[in-house]
C-alpha positions as CSV (number, residue, x, y, z in Angstrom):
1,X,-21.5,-115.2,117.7
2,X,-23.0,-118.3,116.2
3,X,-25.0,-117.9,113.1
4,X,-28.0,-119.8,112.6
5,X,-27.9,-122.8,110.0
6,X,-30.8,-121.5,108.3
7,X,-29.3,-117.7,108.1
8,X,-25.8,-119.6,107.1
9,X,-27.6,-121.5,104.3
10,X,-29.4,-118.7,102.9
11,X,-26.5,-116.7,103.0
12,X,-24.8,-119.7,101.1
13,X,-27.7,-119.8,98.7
14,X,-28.0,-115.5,98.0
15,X,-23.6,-115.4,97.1
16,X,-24.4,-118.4,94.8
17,X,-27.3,-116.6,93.0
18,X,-25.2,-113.5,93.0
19,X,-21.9,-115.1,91.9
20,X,-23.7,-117.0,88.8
21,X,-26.1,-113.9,88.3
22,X,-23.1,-111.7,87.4
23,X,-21.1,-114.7,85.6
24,X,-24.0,-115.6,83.2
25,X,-25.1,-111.7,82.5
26,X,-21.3,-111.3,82.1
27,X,-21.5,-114.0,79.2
28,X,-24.5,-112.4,77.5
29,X,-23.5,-108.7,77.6
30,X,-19.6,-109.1,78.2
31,X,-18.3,-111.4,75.1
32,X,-14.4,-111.2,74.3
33,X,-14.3,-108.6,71.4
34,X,-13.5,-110.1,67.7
35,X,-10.6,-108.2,66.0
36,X,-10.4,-108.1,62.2
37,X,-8.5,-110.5,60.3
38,X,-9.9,-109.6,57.2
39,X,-10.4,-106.0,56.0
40,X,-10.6,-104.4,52.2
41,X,-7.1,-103.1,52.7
42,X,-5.7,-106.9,53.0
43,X,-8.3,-107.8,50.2
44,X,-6.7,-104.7,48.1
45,X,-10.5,-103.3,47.9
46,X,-11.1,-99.9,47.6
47,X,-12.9,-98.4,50.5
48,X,-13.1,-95.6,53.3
49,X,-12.3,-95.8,57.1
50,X,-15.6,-94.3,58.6
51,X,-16.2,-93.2,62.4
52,X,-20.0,-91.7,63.5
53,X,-22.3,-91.9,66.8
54,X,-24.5,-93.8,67.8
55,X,-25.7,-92.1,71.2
56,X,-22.6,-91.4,72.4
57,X,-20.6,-94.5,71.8
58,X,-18.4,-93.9,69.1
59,X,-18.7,-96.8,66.4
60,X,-15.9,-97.5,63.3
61,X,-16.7,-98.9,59.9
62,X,-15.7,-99.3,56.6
63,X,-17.8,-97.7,53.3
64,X,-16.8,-99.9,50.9
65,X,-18.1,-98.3,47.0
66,X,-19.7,-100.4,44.2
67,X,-18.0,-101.4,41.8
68,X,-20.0,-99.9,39.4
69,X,-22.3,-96.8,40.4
70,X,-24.9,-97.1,42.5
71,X,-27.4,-95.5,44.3
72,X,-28.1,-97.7,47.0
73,X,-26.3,-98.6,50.0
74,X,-26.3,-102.2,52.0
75,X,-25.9,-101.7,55.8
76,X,-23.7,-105.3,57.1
77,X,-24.9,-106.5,60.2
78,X,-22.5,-108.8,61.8
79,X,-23.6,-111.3,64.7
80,X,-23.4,-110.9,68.5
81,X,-19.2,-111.5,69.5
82,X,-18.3,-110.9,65.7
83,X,-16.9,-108.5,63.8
84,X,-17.4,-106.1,60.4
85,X,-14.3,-108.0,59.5
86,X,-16.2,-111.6,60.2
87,X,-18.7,-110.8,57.7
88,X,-16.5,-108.9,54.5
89,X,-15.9,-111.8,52.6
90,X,-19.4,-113.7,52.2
91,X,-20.9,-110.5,51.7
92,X,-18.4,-108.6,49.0
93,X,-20.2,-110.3,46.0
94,X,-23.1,-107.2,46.8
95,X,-20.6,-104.8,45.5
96,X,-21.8,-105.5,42.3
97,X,-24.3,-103.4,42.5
98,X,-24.4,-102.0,45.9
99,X,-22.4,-99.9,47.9
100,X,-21.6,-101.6,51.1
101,X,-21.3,-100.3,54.8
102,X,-19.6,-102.5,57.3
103,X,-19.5,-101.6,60.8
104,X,-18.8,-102.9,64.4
105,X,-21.9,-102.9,67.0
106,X,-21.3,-101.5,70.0
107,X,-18.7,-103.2,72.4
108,X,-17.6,-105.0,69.5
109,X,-14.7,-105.2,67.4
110,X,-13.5,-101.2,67.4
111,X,-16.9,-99.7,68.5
112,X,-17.1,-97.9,72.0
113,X,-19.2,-99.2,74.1
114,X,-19.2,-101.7,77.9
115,X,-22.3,-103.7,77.4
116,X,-24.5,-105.9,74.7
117,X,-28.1,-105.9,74.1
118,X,-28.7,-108.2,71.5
119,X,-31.2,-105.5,70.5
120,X,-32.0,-102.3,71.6
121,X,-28.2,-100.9,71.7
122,X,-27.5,-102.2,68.3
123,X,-30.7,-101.5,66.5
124,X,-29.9,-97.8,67.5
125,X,-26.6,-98.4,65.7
126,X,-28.0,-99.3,62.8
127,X,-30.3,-96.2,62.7
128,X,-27.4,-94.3,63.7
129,X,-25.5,-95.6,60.4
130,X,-28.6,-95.0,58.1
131,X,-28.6,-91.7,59.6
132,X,-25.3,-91.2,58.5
133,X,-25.6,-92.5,55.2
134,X,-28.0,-90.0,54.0
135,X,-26.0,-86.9,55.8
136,X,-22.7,-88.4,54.5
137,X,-23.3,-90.3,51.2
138,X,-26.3,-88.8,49.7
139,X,-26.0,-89.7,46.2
140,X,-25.0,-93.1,46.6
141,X,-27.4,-94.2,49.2
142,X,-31.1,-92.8,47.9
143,X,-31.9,-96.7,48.9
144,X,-30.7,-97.9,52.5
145,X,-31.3,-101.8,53.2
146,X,-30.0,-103.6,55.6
147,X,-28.0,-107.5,55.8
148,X,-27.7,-108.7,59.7
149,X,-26.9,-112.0,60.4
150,X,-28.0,-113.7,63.9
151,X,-28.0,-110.7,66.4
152,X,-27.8,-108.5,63.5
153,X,-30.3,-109.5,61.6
154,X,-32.3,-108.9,64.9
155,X,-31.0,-105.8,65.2
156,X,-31.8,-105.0,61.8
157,X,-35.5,-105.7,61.8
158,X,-35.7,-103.5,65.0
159,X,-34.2,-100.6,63.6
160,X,-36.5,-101.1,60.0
161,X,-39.3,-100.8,62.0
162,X,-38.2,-97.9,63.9
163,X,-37.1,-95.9,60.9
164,X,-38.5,-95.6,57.4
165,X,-36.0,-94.9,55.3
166,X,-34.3,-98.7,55.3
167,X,-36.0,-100.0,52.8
168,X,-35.8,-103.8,52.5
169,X,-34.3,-106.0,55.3
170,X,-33.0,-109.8,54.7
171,X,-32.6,-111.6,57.5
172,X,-29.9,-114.3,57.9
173,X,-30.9,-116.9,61.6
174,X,-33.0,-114.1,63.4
175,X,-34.4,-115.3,66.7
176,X,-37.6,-114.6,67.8
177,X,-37.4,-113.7,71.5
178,X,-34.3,-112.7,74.0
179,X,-35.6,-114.7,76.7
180,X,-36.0,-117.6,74.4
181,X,-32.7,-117.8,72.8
182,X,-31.3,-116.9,76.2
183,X,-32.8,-120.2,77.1
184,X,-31.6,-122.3,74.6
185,X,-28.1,-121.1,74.7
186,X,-28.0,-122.2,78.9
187,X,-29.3,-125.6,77.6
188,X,-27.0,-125.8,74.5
189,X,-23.4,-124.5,75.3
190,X,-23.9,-125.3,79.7
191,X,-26.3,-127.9,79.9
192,X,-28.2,-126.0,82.6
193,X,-31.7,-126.7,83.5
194,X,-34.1,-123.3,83.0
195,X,-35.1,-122.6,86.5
196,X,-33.0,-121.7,88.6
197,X,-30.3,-120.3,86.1
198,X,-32.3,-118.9,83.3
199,X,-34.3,-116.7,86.1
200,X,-31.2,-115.3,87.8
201,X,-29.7,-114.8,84.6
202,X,-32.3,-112.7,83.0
203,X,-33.0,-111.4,86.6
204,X,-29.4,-109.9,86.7
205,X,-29.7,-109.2,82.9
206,X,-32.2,-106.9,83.1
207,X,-30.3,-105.1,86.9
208,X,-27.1,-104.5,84.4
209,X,-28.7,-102.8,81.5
210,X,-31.3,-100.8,83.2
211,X,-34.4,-102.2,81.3
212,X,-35.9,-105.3,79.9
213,X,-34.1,-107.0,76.8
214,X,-37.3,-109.1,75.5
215,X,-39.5,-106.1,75.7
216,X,-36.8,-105.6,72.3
217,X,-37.5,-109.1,71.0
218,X,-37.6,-109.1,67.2
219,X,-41.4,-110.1,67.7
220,X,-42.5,-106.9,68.9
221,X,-41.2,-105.2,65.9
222,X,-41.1,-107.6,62.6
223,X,-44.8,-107.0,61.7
224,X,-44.0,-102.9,61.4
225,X,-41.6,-102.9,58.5
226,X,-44.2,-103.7,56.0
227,X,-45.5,-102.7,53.2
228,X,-41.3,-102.8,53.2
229,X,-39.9,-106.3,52.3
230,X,-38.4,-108.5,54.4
231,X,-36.3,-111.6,53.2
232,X,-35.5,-114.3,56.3
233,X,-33.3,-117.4,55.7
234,X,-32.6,-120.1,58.0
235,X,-31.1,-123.4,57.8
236,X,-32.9,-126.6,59.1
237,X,-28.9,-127.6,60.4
238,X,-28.3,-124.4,62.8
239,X,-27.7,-125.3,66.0
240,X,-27.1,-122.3,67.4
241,X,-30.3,-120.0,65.9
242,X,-32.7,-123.3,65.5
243,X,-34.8,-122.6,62.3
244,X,-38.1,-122.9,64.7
245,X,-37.5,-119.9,66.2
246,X,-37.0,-118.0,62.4
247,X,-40.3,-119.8,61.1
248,X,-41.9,-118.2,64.2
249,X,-40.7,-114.9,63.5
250,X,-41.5,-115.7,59.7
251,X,-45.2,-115.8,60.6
252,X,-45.1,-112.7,62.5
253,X,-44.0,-110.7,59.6
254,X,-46.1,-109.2,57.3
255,X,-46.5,-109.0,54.1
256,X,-44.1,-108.7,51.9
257,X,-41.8,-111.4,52.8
């Protein structure tokens, strides 16, 4: 039986759509897992190995103490396809006067977990480690704010709008919108045109997790943490989170910031 040149061409055309559907979604949700180089036990810092849930993906961490006391705790955010370990020792000089709590996201570094969001899953993480701040370390988090960097600090301004009791949020190269950083990365790192990869990618995206990943873009949410503040930094050299997309988000915020 002969097939048709226009059946064999679409057929052609729907494989090719399929094959890079599942090859870009694999890039955004699928990133090889970071392992820690750096931990406070090389760095001969006092700390505690910490395990809690968030959902039911298991996620590991590190409580590091102040070194002086302190009542307030720091949640770490580390960035999408990093690790707590990738963010320990530009951040240790909050030990100070904070305690400090490191963690991996889910389906990074130790943490549980198949598949990124670069939002929902890992704002629920961070609520998931605030929750278990105040169960766990009562007395020395009264105060809960959270540090994210990139997808973190995404994550973080998503979960501080979601729940109360994190009480400041900086910000280090959020991005303003899934879609749009999803965008920009095709153009950067493949040098794709938007349509028709972008499409399919998002497309194939939204099949593999189940719901929408810009319907968790930090725009929706960064106006909700006031009358909390909110610190955002950005650097006019970032390639990767361009500052455009932070001074967007900027202006969405509320006061104070």
């Amino acid at each position: 039986m002969r097939i048709h040149p226009v059946a064999f061409w679409a057929l052609v055309l729907l494989s090719a759509a399929a094959i890079w559907g599942w090859f870009s979604s694999r890039l955004i949700l699928n990133m090889p897992r970071m392992r820690d180089i750096v931990t406070p036990q090389n760095l001969r810092i006092p700390s505690e190995n910490i395990s809690f849930y968030s959902g039911k993906r298991k996620l590991y961490g590190w409580f590091v103490p102040s070194s002086q006391p302190s009542r307030s705790t720091i949640i770490i955010c580390h960035g999408w396809g990093a690790s707590k370990g990738d963010v320990l020792p530009s951040t240790l000089f909050l030990r100070q006067n904070h305690n400090l709590f490191y963690f991996d996201f889910t389906n990074h570094g130790e943490s549980e977990g198949v598949k990124s969001s670069m939002g929902r899953f890992e704002s629920e993480d961070i609520i998931a480690a605030a929750q278990y701040l105040r169960l766990n370390k009562q007395t020395m988090s009264e105060k809960i704010g959270a540090l994210g960097f990139s997808m973190g600090a995404v994550a973080a301004i998503i979960a501080a709008a979601q729940e109360d009791k994190i009480a400041a949020v900086a910000a280090e190269s959020p991005f303003y919108s899934f879609n749009e950083i999803t965008t920009h990365y095709a153009r950067r790192f493949l040098r794709l045109p938007y349509f028709p990869f972008v499409p399919l990618a998002l497309m194939t995206v939204r099949i593999r997790l189940g719901f929408d990943p810009e319907k968790y873009s930090p725009r929706f949410f960064v106006h909700k943490i006031s009358p909390r503040p909110i610190l955002m930094i950005a650097s006019p050299g970032d390639e990767n989170i361009p500052v455009e997309m932070t001074r967007k988000l900027f202006a969405a915020a509320a006061d104070p910031k």
